[in-house]
N, C-alpha and C positions, 0 to 999 in steps of 0.2 A: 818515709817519715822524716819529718825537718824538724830538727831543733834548735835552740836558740842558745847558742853561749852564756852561759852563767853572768861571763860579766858584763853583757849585754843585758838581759834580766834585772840586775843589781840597781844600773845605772839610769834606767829607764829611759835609755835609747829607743829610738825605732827600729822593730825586728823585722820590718817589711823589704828594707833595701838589698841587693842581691850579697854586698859585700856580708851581710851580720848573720846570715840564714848559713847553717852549716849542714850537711846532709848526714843523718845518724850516720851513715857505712864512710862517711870520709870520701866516696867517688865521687867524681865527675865527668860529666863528660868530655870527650874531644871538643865538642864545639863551644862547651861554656868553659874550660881550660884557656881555647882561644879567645875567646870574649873578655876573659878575665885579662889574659895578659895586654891585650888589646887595649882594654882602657886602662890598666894602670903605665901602660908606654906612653897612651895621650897626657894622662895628670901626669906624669915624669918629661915628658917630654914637649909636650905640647901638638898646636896645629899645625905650625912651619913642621918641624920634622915631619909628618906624614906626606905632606905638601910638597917636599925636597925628595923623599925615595919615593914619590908619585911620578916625579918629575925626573927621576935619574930612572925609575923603572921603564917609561916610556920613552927615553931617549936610547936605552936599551932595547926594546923591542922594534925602534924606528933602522937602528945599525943592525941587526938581524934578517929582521922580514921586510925590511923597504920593497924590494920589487912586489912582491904577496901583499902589501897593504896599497899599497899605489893600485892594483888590480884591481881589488874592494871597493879602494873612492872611486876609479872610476865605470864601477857599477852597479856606485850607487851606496855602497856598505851594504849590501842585498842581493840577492838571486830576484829576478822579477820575471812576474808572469809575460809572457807574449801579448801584444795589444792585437784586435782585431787584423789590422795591418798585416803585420806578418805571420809567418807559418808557424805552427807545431808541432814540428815534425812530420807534416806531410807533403813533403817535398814530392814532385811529380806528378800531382794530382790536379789536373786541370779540369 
């Protein structure tokens, strides 16, 4: 059950938006906890910030796993199926 904050009611805001809806028991969950904090870092912070530790996260994972990602590109970012051409695994079968 959701209810509406009193001084939301009062004010004759909109009780549709996620921020004005309050949940009777006061829980939440992990995922809308994180959704929450998520967007109030964007309005705090903006798109650059996310943009800059997108950008420091992947320059991190590039000094980590280079050899294991160079592997990936070159095949492909994908496991691929066998083309007619080669084998399947049945090697000596003539």
């Amino acid at each position: 059950m959701k209810l509406i904050p009193n001084h939301l009611e009062e004010s004759g805001l909109s009780h549709n938006s996620e921020a004005d809806v309050v949940e009777a028991s006061g829980a939440i969950s992990v995922k809308e906890a994180g959704a929450r904090g998520g967007r109030s870092t964007f309005a705090r912070r903006g798109r650059a910030f996310f943009r800059e530790i997108g950008r420091k996260g992947g320059k991190r994972q590039k000094e980590l796993y280079h050899d294991l990602l160079a592997e990936f590109g070159k095949k492909g970012g994908r496991p691929r199926r066998p083309t007619l051409g080669e084998s399947a695994g049945e090697e000596g079968r003539d």
